[in-house]
N, C-alpha and C positions, 0 to 999 in steps of 0.2 A: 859236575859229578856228585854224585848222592852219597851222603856220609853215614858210612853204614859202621856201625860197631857190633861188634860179636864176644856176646857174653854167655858164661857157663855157672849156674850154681849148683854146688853139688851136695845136696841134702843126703847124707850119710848117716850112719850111727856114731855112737857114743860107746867105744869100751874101755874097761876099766886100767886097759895097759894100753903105759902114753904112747908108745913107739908105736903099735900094730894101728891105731888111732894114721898114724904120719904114713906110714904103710899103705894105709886105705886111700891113701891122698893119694900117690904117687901110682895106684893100680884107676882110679877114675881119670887123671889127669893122662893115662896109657890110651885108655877107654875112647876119651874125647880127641885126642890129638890129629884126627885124619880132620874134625870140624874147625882146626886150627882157630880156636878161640881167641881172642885178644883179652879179653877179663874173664880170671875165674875166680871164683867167692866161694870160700868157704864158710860152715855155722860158726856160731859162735860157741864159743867153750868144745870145738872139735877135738880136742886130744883129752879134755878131763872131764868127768861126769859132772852134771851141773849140780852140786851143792858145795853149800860155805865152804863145809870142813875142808873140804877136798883142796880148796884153791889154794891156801901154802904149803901142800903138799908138794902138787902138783906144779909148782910155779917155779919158773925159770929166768935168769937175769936174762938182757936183751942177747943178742950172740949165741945162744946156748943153742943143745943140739937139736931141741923141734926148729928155731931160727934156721938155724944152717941147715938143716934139708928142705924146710921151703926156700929158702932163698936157692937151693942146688936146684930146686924142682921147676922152678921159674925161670930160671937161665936154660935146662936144660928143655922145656919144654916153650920157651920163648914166647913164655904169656907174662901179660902182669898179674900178680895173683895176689888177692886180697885175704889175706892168712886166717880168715875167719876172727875168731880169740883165743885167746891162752893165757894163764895167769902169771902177769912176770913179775920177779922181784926187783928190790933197786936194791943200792946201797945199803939203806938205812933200815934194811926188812921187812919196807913197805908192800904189799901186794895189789896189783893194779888187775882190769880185765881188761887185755891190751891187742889192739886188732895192727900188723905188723902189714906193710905192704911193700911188692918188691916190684922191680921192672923184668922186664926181658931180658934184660943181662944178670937178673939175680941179687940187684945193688936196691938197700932197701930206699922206700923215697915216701915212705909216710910213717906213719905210729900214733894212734887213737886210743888213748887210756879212757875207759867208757867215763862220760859225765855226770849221769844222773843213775846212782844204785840201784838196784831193785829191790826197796825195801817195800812188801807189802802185805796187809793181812785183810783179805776178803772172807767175809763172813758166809760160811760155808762153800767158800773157796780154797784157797792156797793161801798160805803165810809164807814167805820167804822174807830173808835179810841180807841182802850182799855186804850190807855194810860189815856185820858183824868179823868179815876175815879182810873186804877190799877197804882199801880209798879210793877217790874219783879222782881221777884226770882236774885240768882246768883250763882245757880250749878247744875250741870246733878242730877239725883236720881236712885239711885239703890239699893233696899232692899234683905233681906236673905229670903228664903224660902228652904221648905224640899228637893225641887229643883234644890238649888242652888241660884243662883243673876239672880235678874229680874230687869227691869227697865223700868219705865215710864216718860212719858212726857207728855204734853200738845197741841190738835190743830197745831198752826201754828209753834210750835218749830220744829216738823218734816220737815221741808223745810230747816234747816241748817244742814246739815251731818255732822258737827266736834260734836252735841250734841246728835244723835244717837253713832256715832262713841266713842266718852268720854263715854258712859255706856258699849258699846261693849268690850272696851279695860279695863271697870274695871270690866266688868266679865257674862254680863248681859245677858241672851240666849234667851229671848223673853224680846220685849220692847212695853208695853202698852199704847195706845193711846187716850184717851177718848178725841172727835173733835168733832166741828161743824162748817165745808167747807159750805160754800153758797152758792148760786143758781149760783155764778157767776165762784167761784175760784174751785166749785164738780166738776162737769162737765169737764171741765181743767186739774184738778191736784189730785185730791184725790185717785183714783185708785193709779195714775202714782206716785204721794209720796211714796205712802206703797209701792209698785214693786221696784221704786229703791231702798229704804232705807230696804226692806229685803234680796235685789240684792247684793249690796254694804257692808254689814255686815255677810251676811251670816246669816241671824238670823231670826224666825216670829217676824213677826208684827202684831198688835190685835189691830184695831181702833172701837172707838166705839163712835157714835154718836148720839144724839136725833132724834125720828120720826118725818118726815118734818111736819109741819103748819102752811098752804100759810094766815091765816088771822094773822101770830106772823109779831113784826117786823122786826126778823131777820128770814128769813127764810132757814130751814135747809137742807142740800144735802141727808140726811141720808145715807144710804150703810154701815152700818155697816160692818168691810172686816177682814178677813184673808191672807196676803201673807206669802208664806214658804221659804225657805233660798233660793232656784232654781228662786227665784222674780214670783212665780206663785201666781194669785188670789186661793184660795181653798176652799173660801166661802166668800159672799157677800147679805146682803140683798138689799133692793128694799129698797125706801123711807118709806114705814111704818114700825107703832107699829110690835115689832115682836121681836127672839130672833136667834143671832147664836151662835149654839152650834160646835163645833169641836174638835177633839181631835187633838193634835199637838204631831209629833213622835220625839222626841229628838237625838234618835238614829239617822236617818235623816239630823239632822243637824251636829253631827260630819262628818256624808258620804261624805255631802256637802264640809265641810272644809277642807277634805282629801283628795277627788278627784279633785278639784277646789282652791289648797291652797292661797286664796287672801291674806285673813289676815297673813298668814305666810311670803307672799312674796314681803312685804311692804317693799320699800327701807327708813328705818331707819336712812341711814345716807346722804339721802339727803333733807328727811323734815319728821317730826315729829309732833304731837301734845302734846303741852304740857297743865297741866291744871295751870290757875290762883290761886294762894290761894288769898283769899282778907281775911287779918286779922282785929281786931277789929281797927288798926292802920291805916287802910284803905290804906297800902302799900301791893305792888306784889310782890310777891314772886314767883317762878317757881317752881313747886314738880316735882319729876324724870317723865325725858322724857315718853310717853307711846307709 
């Protein structure tokens, strides 16, 4: 039997009020439900406009009420749904840009605090600083499904290949992306991120990002994309509101790995990636080589 997966991402807007944001979720996820999707992905930063200021605004501990109506919306519509981001707080008044993932029954079973900030200043580009309101996370994320291990990330983490790679090598077969590339760095690199990093891995990749709006201050690239393990585009929206649907062949992906054995043919013994543990001791440790 052919292993087929059915995924949805839904390139939306961005308004300024958080709830009609959750709202918008729950009228596409109406929309799509006769295509009975198994994954859907939402953008990244979907309920709060992307800049700094905004994020401890807008930011919510884990549990809170954007939490609990994706996790209603995922049970109720019996997908697993990739929460896009949102910026949550901890204890300590940290603020994270934190992509929450639930199952079918609504029970969450990931959480990716983005790794690598977006801090950047392109000369007659865009400047931006995530750093300035976030901190980063400090590990890849990969959850269980009836699939098997999936994994996601956040935006610009996709531009360091040891962090697709670290999910690849703990097991991950599709890595979810919910982005919002700018007018400056889309155009550039957004296609060409997902091509290599499905290239390189042998794996899809599923980005998904907000529908552009040139009067926001950050303004978004949109193209919501599909790459398949051959690094081919297989579907890609345009800047607007809109939704892609695709089904992704698994079977596919072992073909790939077996006619083309990269990952196999890794020379192990002359460089490695190993992962960090950081314990509460705030020392390294090394976990076996992968």
């Amino acid at each position: 039997v052919m292993e087929k997966i059915k995924i949805a991402a839904i390139q939306m807007p961005t308004v300024a009020d958080k709830m009609e944001n959750v709202r918008t979720v729950k009228a596409y996820l109406e929309k799509i439900k006769v295509e009975k999707p198994d994954f859907v992905i939402l953008p990244e930063m979907f309920c709060c406009p992307y800049q700094t200021e905004n994020f401890p605004i807008y930011a919510e501990e884990e549990g809170g009420p954007i939490w609990q109506q994706l996790s209603a919306y995922a049970k109720q519509y019996g997908v697993y749904l990739i929460g896009g981001s949102m910026p949550e707080k901890d204890a300590e008044g940290n603020v994270y840009n934190t992509c929450y993932v639930f199952d079918r029954e609504g029970k969450q079973i990931g959480k990716h605090r983005k790794v690598h900030l977006f801090d950047i200043d392109v000369k007659g580009g865009q400047t931006f600083k995530e750093s300035d309101t976030l901190t980063a996370g400090d590990s890849d994320t990969v959850f269980d499904t009836e699939f098997g291990k999936m994994g996601v990330m956040l935006c610009f983490d996709i531009r360091f290949p040891e962090l697709s790679r670290m999910m690849v090598n703990d097991g991950a077969r599709i890595v979810f992306v919910p982005a919002a590339f700018n007018m400056t760095t889309g155009p550039a690199h957004w296609e060409l991120s997902f091509r290599t990093r499905a290239l390189d891995n042998q794996i899809y990749m599923v980005g998904c990002a907000p529908a552009r709006d040139v009067s926001a201050g950050y303004i978004s690239w949109g193209h919501s994309i599909v790459t398949d393990p051959w690094g081919r585009v297989t579907g890609m929206l345009d800047e607007n509101e809109g939704i892609l649907l695709a089904e992704l062949d698994m079977d596919y992906e072992e073909q790939v790995r077996e006619e083309l054995p990269l990952l196999k043919s890794r020379r192990k013994d002359i460089y490695q990636l190993a992962k960090n543990l950081i314990n509460s001791g705030n020392s390294t440790e090394s976990s076996p080589v992968l």
